[in-house]
C-alpha positions in Angstrom: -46.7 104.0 -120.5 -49.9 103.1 -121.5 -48.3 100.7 -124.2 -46.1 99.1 -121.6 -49.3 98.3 -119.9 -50.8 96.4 -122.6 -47.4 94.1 -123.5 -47.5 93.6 -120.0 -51.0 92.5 -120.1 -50.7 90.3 -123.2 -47.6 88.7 -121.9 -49.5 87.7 -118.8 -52.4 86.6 -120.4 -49.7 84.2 -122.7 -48.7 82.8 -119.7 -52.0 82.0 -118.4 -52.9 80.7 -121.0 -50.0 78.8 -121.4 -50.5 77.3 -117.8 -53.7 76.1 -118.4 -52.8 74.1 -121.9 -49.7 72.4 -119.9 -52.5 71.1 -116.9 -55.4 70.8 -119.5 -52.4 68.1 -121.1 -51.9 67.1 -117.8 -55.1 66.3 -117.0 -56.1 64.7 -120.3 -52.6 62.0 -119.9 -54.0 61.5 -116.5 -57.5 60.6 -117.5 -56.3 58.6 -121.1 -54.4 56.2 -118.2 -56.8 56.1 -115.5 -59.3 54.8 -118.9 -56.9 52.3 -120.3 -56.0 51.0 -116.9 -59.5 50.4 -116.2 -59.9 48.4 -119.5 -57.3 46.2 -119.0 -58.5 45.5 -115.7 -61.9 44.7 -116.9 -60.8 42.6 -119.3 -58.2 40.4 -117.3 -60.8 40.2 -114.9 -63.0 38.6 -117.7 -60.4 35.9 -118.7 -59.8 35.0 -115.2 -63.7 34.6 -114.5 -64.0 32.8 -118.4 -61.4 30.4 -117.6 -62.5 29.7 -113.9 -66.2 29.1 -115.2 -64.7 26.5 -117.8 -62.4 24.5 -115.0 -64.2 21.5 -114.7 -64.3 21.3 -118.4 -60.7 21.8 -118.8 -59.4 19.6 -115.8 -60.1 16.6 -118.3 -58.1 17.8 -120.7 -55.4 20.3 -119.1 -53.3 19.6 -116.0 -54.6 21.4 -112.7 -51.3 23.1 -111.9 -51.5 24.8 -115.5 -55.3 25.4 -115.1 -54.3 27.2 -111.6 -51.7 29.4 -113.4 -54.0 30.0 -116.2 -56.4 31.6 -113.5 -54.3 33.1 -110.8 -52.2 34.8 -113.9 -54.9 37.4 -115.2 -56.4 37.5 -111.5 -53.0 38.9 -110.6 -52.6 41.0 -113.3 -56.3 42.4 -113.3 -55.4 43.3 -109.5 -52.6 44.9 -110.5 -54.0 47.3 -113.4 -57.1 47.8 -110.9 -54.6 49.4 -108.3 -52.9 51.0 -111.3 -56.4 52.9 -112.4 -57.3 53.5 -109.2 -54.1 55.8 -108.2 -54.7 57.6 -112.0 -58.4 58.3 -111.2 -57.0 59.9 -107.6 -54.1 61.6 -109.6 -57.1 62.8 -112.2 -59.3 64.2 -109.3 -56.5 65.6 -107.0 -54.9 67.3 -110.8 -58.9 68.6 -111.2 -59.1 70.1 -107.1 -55.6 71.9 -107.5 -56.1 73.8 -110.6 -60.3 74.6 -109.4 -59.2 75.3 -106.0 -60.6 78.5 -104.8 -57.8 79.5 -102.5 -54.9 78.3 -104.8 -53.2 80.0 -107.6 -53.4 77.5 -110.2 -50.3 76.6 -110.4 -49.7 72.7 -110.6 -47.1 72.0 -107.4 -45.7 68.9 -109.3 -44.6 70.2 -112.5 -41.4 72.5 -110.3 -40.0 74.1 -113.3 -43.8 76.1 -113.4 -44.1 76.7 -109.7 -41.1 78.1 -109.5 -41.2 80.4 -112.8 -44.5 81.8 -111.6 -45.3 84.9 -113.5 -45.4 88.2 -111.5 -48.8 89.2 -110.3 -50.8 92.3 -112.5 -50.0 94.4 -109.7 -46.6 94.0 -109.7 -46.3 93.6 -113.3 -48.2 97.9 -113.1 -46.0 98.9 -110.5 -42.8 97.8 -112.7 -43.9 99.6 -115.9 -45.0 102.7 -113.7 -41.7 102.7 -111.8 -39.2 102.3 -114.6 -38.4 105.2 -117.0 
């Protein structure tokens, strides 16, 4: 019985453990996105403010329908990664709040093959072993 106990306790401490590697990975993709995104916004934002700075140069030499593309193109783009970053940062925060939330379980809610395969509890996992032969 007592044995039964401890596999019991080992297997739920694998499965713990488990958990918190797949939403440590979680976390982790989430943040590595939420950087690059930011990057790339940064740095579109850049060529969009370099090119804008050098227009009156350029008009001599470049036609002003190109120059206009050559700015609104990156300023588009840099918009676009910005809103990008910003929804990973919020998935990074919200991903940190649901597995540090006091009253939850741990248990991501969008990753449905490990909310629904939740291990039993200790309790129930002592009242099994106790109750079987």
């Amino acid at each position: 019985m007592t044995a039964r106990l401890i596999e019991t306790g080992v297997e739920l401490v694998r499965a713990e453990l488990a958990l918190v590697a797949v939403r440590a990975r979680q976390v982790a993709i989430h943040s590595l996105t939420a950087v690059l995104a930011t990057i790339l916004a940064a740095a579109l934002s850049q060529v969009a403010l370099v090119v804008a700075v050098l227009s009156p140069l350029l008009l001599r030499s470049v036609p002003a329908q190109t120059l206009l593309v050559a700015i609104a193109l990156p300023a588009v783009l840099a918009l676009a990664s910005l809103t990008w970053a910003f929804l990973a940062w919020r998935g990074v925060k919200s991903g940190l709040r649901s597995s540090a939330s006091p009253g939850g379980d741990g248990v991501p809610q969008d990753i449905p093959q490990l909310a629904d395969a939740r291990p039993p509890s200790p309790s129930q996992r002592a009242l099994t072993a106790i109750q079987s032969p």
